[in-house]
N, CA and C atoms of all chains as a GROMACS GRO file, in nm:
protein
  555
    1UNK      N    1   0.594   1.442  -0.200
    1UNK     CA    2   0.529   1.362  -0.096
    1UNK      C    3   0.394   1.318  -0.148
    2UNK      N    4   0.390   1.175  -0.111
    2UNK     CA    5   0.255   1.121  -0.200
    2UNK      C    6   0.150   1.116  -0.088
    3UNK      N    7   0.035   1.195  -0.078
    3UNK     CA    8  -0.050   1.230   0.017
    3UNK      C    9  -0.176   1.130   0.005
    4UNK      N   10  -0.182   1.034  -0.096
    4UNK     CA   11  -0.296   0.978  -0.119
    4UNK      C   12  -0.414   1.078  -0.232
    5UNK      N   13  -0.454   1.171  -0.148
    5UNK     CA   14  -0.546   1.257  -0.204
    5UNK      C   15  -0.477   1.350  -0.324
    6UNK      N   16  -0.365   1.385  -0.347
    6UNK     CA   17  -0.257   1.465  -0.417
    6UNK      C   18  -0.116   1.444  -0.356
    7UNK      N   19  -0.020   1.535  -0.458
    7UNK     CA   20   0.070   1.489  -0.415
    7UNK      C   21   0.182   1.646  -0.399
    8UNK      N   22   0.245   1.620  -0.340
    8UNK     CA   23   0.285   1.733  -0.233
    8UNK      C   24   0.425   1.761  -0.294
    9UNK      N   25   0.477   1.866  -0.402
    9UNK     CA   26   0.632   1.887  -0.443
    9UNK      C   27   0.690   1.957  -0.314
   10UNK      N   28   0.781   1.962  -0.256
   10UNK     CA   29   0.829   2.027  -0.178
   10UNK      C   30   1.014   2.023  -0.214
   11UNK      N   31   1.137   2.131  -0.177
   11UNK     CA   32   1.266   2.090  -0.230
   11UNK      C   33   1.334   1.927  -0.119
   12UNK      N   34   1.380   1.919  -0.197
   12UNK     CA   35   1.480   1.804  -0.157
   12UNK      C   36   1.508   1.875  -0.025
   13UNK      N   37   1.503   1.772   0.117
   13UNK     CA   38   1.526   1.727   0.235
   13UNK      C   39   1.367   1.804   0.275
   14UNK      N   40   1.296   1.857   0.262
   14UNK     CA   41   1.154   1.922   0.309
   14UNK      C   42   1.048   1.794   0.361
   15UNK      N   43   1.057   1.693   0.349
   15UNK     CA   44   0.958   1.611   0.407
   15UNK      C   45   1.082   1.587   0.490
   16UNK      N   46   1.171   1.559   0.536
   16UNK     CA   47   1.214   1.481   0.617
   16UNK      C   48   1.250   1.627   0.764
   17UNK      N   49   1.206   1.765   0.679
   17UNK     CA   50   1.229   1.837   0.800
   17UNK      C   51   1.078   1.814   0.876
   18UNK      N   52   0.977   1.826   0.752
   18UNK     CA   53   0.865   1.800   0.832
   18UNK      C   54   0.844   1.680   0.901
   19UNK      N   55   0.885   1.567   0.886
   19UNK     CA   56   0.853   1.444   0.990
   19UNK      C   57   0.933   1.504   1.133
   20UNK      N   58   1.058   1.548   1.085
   20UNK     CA   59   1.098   1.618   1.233
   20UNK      C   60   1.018   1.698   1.315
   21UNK      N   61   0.946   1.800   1.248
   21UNK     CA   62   0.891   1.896   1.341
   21UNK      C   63   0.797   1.795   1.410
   22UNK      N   64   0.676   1.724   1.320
   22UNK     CA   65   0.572   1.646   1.331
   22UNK      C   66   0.581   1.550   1.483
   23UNK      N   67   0.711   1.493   1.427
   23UNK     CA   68   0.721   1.390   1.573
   23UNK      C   69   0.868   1.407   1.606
   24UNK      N   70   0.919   1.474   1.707
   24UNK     CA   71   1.052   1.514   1.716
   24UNK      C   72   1.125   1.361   1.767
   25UNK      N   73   1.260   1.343   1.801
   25UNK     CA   74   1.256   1.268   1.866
   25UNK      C   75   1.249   1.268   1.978
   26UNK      N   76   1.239   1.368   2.045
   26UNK     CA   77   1.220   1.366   2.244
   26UNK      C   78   1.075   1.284   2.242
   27UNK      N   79   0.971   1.361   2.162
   27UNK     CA   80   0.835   1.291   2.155
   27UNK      C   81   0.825   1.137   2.106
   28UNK      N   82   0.957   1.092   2.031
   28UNK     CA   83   0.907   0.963   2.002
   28UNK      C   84   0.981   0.877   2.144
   29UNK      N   85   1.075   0.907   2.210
   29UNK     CA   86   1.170   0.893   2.266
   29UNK      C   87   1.050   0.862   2.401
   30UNK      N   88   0.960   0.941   2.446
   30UNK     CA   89   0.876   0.946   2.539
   30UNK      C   90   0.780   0.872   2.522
   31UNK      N   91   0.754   0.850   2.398
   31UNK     CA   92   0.628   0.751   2.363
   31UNK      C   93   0.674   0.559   2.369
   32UNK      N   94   0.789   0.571   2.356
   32UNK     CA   95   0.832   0.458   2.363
   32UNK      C   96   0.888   0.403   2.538
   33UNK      N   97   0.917   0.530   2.586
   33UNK     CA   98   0.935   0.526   2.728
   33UNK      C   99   0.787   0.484   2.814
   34UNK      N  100   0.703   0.503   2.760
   34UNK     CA  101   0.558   0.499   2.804
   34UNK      C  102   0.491   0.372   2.734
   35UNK      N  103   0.569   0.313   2.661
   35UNK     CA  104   0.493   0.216   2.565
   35UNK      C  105   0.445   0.076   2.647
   36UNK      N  106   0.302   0.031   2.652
   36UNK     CA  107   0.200  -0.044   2.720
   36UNK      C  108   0.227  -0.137   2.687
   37UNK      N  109   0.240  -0.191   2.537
   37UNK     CA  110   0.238  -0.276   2.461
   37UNK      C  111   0.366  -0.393   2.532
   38UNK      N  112   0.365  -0.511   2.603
   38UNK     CA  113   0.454  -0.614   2.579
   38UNK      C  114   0.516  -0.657   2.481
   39UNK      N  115   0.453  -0.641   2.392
   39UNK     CA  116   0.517  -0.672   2.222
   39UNK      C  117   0.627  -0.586   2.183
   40UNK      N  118   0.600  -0.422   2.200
   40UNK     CA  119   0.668  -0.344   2.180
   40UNK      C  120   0.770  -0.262   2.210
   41UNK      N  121   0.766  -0.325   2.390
   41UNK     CA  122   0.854  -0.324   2.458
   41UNK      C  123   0.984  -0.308   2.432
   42UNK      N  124   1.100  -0.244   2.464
   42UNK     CA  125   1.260  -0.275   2.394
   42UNK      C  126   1.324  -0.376   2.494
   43UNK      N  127   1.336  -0.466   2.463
   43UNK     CA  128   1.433  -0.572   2.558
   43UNK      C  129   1.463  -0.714   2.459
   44UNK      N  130   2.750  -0.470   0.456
   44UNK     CA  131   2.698  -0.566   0.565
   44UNK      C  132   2.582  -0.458   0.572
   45UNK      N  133   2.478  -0.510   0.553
   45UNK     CA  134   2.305  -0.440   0.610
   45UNK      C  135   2.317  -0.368   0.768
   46UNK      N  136   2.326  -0.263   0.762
   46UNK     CA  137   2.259  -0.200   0.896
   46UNK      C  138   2.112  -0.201   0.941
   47UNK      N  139   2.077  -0.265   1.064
   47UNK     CA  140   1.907  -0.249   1.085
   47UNK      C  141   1.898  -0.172   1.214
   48UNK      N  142   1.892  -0.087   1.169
   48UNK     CA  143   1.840   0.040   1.272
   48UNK      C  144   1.729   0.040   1.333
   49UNK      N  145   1.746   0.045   1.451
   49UNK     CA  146   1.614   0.062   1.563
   49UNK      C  147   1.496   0.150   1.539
   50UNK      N  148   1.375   0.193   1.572
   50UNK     CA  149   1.330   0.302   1.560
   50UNK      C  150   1.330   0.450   1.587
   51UNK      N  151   1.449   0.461   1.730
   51UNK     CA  152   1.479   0.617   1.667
   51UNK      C  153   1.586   0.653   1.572
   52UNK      N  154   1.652   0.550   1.522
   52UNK     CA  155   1.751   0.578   1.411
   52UNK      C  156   1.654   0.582   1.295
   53UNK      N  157   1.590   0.500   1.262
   53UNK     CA  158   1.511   0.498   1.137
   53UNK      C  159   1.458   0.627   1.171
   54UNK      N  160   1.404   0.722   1.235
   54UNK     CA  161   1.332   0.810   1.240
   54UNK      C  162   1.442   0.912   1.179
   55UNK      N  163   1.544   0.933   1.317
   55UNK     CA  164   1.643   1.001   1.277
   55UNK      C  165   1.677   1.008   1.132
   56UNK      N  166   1.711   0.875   1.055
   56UNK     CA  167   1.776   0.886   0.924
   56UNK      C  168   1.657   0.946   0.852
   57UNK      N  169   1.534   0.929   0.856
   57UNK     CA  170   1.436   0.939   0.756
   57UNK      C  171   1.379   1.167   0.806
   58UNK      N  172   1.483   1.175   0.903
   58UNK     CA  173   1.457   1.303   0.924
   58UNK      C  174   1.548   1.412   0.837
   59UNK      N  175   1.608   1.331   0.836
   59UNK     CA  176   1.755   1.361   0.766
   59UNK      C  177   1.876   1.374   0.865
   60UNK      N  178   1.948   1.204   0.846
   60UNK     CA  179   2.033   1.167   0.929
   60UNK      C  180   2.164   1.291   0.943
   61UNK      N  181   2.210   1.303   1.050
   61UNK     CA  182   2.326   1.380   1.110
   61UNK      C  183   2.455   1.319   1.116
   62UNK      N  184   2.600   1.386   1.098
   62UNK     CA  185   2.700   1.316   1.063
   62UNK      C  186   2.749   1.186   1.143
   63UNK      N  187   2.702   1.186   1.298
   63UNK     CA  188   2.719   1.103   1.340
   63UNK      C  189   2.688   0.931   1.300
   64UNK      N  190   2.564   0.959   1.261
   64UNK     CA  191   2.450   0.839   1.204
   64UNK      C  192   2.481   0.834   1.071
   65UNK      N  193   2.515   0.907   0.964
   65UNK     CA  194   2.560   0.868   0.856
   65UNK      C  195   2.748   0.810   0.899
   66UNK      N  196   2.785   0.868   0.927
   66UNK     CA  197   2.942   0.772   0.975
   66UNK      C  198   2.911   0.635   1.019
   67UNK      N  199   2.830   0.615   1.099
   67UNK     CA  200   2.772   0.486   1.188
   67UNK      C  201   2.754   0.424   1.098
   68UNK      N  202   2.625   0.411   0.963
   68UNK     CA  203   2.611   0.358   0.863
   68UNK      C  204   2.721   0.352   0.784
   69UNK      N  205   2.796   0.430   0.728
   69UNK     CA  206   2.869   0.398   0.642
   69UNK      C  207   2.846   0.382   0.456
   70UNK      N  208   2.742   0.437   0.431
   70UNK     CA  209   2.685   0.388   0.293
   70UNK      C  210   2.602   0.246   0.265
   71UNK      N  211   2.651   0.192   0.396
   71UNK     CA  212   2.600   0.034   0.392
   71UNK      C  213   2.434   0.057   0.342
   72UNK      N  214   2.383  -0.068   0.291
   72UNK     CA  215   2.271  -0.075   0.298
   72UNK      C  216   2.164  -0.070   0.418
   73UNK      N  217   2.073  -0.030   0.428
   73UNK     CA  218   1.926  -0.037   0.599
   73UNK      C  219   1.815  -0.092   0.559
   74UNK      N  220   1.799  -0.158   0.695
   74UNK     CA  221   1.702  -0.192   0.719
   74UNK      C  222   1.637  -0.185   0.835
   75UNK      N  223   1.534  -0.263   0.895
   75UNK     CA  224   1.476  -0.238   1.031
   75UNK      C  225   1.364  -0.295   1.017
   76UNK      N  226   1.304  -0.335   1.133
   76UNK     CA  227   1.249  -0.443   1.145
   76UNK      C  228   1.051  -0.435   1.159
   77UNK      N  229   0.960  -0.482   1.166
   77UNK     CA  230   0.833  -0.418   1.108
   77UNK      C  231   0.806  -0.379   1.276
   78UNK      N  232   0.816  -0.452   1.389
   78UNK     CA  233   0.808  -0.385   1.498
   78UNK      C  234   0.864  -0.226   1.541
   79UNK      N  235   0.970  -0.218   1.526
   79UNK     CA  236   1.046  -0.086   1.520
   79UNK      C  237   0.972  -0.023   1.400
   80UNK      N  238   0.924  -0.045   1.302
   80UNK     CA  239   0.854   0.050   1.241
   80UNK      C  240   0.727   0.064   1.285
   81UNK      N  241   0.635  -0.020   1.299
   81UNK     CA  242   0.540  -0.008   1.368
   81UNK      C  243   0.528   0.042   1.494
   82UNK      N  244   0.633   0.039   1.573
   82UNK     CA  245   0.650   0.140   1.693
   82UNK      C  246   0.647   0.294   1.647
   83UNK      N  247   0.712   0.309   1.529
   83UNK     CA  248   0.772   0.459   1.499
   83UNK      C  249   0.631   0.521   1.433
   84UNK      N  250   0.545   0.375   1.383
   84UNK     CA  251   0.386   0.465   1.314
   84UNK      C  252   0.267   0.542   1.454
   85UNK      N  253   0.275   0.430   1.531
   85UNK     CA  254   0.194   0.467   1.693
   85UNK      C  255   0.269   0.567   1.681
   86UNK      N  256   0.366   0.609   1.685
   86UNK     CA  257   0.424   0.754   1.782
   86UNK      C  258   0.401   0.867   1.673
   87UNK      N  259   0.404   0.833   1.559
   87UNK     CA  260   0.365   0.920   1.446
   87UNK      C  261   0.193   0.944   1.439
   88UNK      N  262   0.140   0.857   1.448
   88UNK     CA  263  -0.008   0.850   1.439
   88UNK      C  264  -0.080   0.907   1.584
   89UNK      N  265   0.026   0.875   1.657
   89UNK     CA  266  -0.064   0.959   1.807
   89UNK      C  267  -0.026   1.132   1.804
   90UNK      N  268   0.099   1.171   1.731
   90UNK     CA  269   0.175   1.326   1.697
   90UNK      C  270   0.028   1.407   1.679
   91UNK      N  271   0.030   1.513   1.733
   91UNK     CA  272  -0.068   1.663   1.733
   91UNK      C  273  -0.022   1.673   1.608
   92UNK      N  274   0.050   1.668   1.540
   92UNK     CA  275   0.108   1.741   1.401
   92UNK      C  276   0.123   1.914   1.418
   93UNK      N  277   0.121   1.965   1.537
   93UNK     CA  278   0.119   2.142   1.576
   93UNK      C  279   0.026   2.174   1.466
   94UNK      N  280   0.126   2.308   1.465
   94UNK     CA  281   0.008   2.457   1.398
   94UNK      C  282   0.031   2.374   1.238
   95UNK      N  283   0.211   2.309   1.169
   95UNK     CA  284   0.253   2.295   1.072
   95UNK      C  285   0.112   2.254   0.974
   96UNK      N  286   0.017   2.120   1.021
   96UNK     CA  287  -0.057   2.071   0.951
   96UNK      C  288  -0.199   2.118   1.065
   97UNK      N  289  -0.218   2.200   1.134
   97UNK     CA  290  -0.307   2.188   1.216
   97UNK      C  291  -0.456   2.300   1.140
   98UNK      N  292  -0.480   2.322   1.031
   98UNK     CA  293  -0.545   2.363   0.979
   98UNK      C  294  -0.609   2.270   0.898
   99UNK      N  295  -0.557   2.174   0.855
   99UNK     CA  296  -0.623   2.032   0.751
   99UNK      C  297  -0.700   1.982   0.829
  100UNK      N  298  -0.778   1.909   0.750
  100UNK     CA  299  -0.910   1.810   0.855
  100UNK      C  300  -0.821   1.702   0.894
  101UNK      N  301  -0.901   1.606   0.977
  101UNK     CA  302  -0.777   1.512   1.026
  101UNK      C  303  -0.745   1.421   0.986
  102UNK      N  304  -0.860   1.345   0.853
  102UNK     CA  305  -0.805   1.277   0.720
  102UNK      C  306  -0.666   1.286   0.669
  103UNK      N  307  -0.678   1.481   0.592
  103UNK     CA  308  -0.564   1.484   0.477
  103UNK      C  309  -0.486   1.488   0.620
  104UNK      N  310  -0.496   1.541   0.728
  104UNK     CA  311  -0.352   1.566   0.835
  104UNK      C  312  -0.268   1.402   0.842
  105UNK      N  313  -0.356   1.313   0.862
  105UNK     CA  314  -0.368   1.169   0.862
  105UNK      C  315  -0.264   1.137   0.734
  106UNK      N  316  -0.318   1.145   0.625
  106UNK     CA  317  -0.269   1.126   0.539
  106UNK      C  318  -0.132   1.196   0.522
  107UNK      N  319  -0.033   1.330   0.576
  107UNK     CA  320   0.012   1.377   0.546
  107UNK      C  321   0.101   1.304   0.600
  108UNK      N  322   0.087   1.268   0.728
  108UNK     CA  323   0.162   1.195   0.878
  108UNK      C  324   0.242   1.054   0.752
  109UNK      N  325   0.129   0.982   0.748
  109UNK     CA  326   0.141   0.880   0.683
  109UNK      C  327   0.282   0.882   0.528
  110UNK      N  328   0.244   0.969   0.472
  110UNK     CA  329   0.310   0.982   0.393
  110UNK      C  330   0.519   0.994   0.428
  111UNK      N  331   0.469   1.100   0.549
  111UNK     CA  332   0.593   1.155   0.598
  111UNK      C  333   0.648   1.001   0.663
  112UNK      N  334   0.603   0.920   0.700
  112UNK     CA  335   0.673   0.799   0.763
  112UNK      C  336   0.674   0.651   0.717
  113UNK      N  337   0.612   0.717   0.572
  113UNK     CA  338   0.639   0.589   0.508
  113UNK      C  339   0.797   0.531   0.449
  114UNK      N  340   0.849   0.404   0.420
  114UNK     CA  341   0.958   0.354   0.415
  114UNK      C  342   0.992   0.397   0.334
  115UNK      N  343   1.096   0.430   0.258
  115UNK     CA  344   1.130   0.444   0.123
  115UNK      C  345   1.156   0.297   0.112
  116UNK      N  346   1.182   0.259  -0.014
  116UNK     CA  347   1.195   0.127  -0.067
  116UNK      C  348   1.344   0.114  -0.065
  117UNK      N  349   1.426   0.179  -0.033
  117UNK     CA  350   1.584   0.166   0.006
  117UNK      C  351   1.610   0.045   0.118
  118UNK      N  352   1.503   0.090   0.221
  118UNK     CA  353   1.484   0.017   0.368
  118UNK      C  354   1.440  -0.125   0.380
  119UNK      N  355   1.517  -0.160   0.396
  119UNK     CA  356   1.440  -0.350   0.393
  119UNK      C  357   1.376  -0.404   0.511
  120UNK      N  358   1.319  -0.467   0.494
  120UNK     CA  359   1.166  -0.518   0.597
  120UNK      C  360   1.148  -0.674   0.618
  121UNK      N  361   1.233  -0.784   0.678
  121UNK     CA  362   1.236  -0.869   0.592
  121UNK      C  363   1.066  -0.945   0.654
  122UNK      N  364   0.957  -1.028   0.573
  122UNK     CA  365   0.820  -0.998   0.604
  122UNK      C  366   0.833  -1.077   0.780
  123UNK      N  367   0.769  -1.073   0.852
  123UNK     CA  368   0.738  -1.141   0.951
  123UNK      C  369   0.692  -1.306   0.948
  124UNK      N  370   0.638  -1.364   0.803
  124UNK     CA  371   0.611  -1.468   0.780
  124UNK      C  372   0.784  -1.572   0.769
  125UNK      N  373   0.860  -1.493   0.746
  125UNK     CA  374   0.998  -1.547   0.772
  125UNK      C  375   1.065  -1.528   0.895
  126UNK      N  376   0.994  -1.449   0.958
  126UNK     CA  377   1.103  -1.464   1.113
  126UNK      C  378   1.027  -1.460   1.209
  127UNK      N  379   0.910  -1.531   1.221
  127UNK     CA  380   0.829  -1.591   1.321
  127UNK      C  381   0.845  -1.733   1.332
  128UNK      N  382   0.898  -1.807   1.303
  128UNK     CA  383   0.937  -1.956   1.380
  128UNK      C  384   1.092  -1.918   1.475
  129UNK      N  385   1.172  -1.856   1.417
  129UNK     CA  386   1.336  -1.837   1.474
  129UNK      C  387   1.281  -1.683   1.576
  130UNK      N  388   1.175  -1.650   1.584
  130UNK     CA  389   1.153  -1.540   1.700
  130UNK      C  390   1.110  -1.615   1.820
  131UNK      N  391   1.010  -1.738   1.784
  131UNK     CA  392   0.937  -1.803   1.894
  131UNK      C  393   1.075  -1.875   1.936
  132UNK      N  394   1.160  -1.941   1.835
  132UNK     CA  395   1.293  -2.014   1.874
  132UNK      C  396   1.376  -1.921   2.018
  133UNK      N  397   1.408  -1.800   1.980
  133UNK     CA  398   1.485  -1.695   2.039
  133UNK      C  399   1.442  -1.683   2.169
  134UNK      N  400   1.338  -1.636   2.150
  134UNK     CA  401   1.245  -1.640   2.289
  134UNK      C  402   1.212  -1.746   2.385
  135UNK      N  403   1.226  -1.861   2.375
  135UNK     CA  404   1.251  -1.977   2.421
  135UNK      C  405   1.360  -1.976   2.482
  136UNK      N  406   1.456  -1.962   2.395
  136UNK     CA  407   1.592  -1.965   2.470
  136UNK      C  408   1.665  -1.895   2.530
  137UNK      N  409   1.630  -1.778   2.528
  137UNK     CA  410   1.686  -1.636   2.557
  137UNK      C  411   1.589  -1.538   2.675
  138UNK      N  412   1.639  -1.585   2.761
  138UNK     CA  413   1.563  -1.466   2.906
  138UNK      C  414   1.526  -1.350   2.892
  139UNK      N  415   1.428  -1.288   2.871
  139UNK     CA  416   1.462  -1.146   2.908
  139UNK      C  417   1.451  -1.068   2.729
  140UNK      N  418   1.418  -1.177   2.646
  140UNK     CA  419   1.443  -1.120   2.510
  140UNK      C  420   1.229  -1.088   2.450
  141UNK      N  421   1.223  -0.944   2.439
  141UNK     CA  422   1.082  -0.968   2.427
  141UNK      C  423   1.066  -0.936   2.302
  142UNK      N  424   0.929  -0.962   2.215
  142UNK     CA  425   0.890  -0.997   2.133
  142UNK      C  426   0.976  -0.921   2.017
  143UNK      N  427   0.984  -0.802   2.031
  143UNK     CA  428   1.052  -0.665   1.982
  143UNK      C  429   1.195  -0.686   1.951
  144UNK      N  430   1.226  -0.749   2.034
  144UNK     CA  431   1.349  -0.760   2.036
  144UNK      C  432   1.418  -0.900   1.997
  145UNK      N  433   1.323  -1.025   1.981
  145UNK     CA  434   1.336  -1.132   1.910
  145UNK      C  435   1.328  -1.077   1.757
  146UNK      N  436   1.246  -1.044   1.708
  146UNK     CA  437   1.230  -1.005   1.604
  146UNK      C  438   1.328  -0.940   1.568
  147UNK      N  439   1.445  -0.794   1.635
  147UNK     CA  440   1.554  -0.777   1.543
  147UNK      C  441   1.691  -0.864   1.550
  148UNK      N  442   1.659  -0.927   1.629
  148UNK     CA  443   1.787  -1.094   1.624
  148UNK      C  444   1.774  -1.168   1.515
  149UNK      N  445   1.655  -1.209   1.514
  149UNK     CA  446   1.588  -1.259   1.372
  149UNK      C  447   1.623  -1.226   1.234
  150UNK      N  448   1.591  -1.079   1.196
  150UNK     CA  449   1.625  -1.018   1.096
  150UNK      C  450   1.770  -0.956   1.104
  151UNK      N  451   1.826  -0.952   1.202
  151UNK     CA  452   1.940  -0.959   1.174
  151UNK      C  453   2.010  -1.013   1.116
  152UNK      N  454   1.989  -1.185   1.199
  152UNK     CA  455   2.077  -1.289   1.145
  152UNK      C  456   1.992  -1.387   1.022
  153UNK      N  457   1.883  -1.300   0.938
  153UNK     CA  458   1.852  -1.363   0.807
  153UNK      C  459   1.891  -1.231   0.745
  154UNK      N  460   1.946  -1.150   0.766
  154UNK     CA  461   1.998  -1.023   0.626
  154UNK      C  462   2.183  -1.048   0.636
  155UNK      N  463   2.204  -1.118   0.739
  155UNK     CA  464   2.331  -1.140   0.805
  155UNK      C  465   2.391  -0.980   0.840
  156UNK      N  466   2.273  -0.872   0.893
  156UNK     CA  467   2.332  -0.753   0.931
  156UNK      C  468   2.399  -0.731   1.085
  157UNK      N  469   2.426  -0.594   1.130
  157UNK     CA  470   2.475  -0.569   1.224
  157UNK      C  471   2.326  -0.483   1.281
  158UNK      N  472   2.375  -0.490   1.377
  158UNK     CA  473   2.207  -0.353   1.448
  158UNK      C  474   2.272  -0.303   1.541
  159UNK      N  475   2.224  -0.151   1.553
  159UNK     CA  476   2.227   0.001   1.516
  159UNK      C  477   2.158   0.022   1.565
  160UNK      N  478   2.171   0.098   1.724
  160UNK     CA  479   2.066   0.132   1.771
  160UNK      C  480   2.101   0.281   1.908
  161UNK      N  481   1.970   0.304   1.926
  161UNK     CA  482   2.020   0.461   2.014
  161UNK      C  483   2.094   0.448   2.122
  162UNK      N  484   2.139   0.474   2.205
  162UNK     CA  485   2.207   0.479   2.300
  162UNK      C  486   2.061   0.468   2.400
  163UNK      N  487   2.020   0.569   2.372
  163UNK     CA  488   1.888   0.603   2.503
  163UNK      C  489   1.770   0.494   2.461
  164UNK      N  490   1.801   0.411   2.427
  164UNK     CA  491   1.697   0.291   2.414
  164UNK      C  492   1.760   0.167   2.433
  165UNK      N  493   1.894   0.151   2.484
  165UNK     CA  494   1.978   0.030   2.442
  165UNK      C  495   1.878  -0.084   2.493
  166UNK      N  496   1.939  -0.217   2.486
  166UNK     CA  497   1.861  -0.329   2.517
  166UNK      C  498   1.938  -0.413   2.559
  167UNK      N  499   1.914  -0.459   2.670
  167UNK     CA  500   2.023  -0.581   2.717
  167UNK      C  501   2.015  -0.694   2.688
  168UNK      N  502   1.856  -0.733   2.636
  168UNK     CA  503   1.808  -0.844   2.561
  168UNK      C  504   1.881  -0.867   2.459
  169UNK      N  505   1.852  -0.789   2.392
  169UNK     CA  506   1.942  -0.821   2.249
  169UNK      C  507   2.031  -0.787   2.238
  170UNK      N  508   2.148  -0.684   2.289
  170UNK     CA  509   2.244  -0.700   2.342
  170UNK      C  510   2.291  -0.843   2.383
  171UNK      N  511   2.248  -0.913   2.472
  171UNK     CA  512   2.308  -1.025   2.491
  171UNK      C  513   2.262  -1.134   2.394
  172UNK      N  514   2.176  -1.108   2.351
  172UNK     CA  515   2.136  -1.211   2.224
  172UNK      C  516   2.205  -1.231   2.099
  173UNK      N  517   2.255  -1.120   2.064
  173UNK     CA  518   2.383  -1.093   1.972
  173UNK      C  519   2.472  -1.105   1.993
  174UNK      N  520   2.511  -1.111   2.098
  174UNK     CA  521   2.645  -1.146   2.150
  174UNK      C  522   2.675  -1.296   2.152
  175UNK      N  523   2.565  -1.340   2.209
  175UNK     CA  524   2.545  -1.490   2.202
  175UNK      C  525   2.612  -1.560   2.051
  176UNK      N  526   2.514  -1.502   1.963
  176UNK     CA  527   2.518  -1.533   1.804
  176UNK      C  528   2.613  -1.477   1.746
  177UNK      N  529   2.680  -1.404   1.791
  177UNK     CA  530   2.782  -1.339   1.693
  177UNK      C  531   2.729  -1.212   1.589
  178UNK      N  532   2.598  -1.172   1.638
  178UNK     CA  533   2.576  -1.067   1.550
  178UNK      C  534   2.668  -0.950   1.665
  179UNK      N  535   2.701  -0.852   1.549
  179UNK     CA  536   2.728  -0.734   1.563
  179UNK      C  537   2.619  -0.642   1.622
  180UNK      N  538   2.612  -0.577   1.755
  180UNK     CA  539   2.530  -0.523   1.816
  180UNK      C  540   2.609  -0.348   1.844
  181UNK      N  541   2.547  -0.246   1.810
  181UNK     CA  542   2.633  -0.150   1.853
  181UNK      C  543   2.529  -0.041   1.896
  182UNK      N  544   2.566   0.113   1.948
  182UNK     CA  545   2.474   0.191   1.993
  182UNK      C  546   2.513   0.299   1.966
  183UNK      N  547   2.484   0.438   1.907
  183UNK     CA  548   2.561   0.530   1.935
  183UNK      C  549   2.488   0.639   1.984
  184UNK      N  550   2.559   0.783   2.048
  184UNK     CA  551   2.528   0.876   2.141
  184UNK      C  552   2.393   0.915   2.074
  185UNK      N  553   2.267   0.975   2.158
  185UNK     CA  554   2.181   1.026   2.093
  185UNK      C  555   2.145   1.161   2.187
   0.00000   0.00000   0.00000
């Protein structure tokens, strides 16, 4: 994982567990349920 | 045929997709559209990040976020300078179709893909906008 500042070895599938923990999908799922934005709207 | 996955699929796949969502794809090539990604960065960029990164200052935490949701270069993007005249087109003609959702009609029908999207987000906009056009519109359980 390329961090900008260094870069992060972790095994194969390990960043993609961490984006899970980070932003699950219930949390993205809710953020988009809440989303202000007209632009971003789903329709 | 290009799959362009919505933003909780792109999330999903980039979490490490589940058999359902890899069947759905198929090996096909993905993509998705800069709104749906840019939706998926707000929801990433607003994330507490918990205890996992909650010891880093909020730079490198920043940076870590960032990293974790960046595209791989597998994912195609096609730029917005190409599907902003046929979005304003869409939207004109199409009721109910908002900006978000012009935009993956758009890139749909310039990758000539199908779109792939959650069940718990469906869209009737583009749903019927694809239908209109003949793109392939589908949803599966989430």
């Amino acid at each position: 994982v390329d961090l900008g500042f260094g870069v992060l070895t972790v095994p194969a599938g390990t960043a993609g567990r961490l984006l899970d923990e980070i932003l699950p999908a219930e949390e993205h799922y809710a953020a988009v349920a809440a989303e202000d934005d007209p632009d971003l709207v789903t329709g | 045929v290009t799959v362009l996955l919505d933003d909780h699929l792109l999330r999903d796949w980039m979490a490490g997709p589940d058999p359902q969502l890899r069947r759905a794809v198929r090996r096909e090539p993905l993509a998705t559209t800069n709104l749906w990604y840019a939706r998926l960065c707000k929801s990433a960029a607003r994330a507490t990040a918990g205890a996992l990164l909650g010891e880093l200052p909020t730079a490198q935490r920043r940076e870590v976020v960032a990293a974790l949701v960046r595209l791989p270069d597998s994912i195609t993007v096609v730029p917005m300078r190409d599907l902003a005249w046929r979005m304003g087109t869409l939207v004109a003609q199409h009721r109910g179709l908002s900006t978000l959702g012009s935009e993956a009609v758009a890139a749909a029908e310039a990758l000539g893909a199908r779109v792939l999207a959650s069940s718990r987000d469906d869209s009737p906009g583009i749903r019927q906008c694809c239908a209109d056009l003949g793109i392939r519109y589908s949803t599966i359980d989430r």
